[in-house]
C-alpha positions in Angstrom: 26.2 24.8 167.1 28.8 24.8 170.4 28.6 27.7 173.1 27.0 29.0 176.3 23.6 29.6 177.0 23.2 32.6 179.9 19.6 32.8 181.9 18.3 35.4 184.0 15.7 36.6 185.1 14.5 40.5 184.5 11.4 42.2 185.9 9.9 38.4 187.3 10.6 37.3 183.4 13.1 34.6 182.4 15.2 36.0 179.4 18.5 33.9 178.0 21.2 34.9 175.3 23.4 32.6 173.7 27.0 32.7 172.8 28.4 31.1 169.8 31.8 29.1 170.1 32.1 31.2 166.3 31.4 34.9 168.0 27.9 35.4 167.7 25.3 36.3 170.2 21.6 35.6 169.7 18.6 36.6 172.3 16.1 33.8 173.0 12.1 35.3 172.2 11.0 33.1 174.7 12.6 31.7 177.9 9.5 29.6 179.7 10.9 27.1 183.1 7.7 24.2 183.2 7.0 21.6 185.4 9.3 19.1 186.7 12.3 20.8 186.0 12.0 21.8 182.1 13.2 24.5 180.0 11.6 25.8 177.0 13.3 28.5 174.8 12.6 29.5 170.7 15.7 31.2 169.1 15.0 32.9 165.6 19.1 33.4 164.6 17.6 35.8 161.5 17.6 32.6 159.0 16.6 29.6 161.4 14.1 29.3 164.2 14.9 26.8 166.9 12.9 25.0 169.5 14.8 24.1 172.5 13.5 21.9 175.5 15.6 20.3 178.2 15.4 18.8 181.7 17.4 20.0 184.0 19.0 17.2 186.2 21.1 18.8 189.3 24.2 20.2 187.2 23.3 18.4 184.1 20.9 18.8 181.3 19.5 17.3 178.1 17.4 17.7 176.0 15.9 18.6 172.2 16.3 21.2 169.3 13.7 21.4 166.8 14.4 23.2 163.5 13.1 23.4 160.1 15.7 20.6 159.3 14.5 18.3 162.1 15.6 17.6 165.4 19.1 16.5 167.1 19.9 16.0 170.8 21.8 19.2 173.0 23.4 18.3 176.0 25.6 20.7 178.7 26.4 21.5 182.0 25.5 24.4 184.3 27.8 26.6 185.8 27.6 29.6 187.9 
């Protein structure tokens, strides 16, 4: 999956959507910023749950997605 990930944060809570290269939107359930600079989000698309954590380096970031399938490597860069 290609697209943009979008963080903000609402009421003191971090919430994130995603946009699909293909159209789609989906709402992260959980949007959690831990120590030294990591992400953690869990995106259920309706027929996959995914597990995404990533260090955020400067501009940069890189990380993991964990599915029912396994895992593969997610890489992007941040822009305003």
């Amino acid at each position: 999956m290609t697209g943009k990930i979008k963080i903000d944060k609402k009421e003191g809570k971090l919430v994130g959507e995603v946009y699909t290269d293909e159209g789609e939107t989906f709402t992260f359930r959980k949007v959690e910023l831990k120590e030294n600079e990591v992400l953690y989000m869990e995106l259920d698309t309706g027929y996959e749950t995914f597990e995404i954590t990533f260090t955020i380096k400067g501009k940069a970031y890189e990380g993991t997605v964990v599915n029912e399938q396994g895992s593969f490597p997610m890489t992007g860069e941040k822009i305003e």
